[in-house]
N, C-alpha and C positions, 0 to 999 in steps of 0.2 A: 482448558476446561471451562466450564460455564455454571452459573449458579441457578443451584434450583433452593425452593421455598417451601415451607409449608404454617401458613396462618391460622390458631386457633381462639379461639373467646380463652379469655382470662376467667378462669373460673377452678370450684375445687374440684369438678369433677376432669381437669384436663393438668391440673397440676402433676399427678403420677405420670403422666402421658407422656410431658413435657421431660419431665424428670428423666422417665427410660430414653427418651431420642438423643437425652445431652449425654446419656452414659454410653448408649450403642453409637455415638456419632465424634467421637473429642473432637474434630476440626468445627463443630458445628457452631454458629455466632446465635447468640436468642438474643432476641432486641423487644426488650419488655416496654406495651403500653399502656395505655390506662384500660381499656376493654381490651386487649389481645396480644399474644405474645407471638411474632414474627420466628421461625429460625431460619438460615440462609443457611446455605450448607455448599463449597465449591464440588463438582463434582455429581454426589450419589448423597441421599440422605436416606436412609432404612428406618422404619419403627416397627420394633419385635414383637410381636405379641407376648409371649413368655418373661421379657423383660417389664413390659405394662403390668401383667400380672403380679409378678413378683414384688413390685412396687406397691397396685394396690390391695396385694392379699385375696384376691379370687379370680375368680376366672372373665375374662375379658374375650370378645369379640370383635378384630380390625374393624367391624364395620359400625361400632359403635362410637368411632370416630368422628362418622362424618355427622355427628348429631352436634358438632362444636368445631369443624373445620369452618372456616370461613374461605379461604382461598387456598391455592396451590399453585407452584411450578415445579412444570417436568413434565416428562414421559411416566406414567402412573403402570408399575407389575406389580400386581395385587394375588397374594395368596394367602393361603387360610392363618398362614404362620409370621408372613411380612409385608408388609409395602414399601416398594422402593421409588424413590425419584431422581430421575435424572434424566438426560440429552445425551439420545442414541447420535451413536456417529454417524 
C-alpha cells in the first residue's frame, strides 16, 4: 500500500475538520506544524461530511475545504457526502 496526504492551515476554522478525519480515519498519523497540520494516512484517507458537522454543529459543505487545503496526495473521489484519497491500482 502507498501513502496518501492531505495538508491543511492551522487554524480554528480547520480544527473540527481535522478532528472528524482523526475519528473517520484511526490508522491516520497528523504531524502538527506551526502554520499547518499534515495527516499521512497508508492506504485510503476519507473526510465525512456528517462527521465535520457533527463536530462543528452546522452544516458544512466538502467544498469548503478547499478554502484551507494547502496540498494533497492521492487519487481525489469527491461526492457530495465524502472525499476519498488514495492510489488506484
Amino acid at each position: 500500500m502507498s501513502t496518501v496526504f492531505i495538508a491543511l492551515q492551522a487554524n480554528e476554522q480547520t480544527r473540527p475538520i481535522i478532528e472528524a478525519i482523526v475519528l473517520d480515519n484511526p490508522h491516520a498519523i497528523v504531524n502538527q506544524e506551526p502554520a499547518m497540520v499534515k495527516i499521512d494516512a497508508e492506504g485510503t484517507l476519507v473526510i465525512r461530511q456528517q462527521t465535520v458537522e457533527e463536530l462543528m454543529g452546522r452544516a458544512f459543505e466538502l467544498q469548503e475545504l478547499h478554502v484551507n487545503l494547502i496540498s494533497l496526495s492521492g487519487n481525489v473521489d469527491e461526492t457530495d457526502e465524502t472525499l476519498t484519497l488514495c492510489w488506484n491500482a
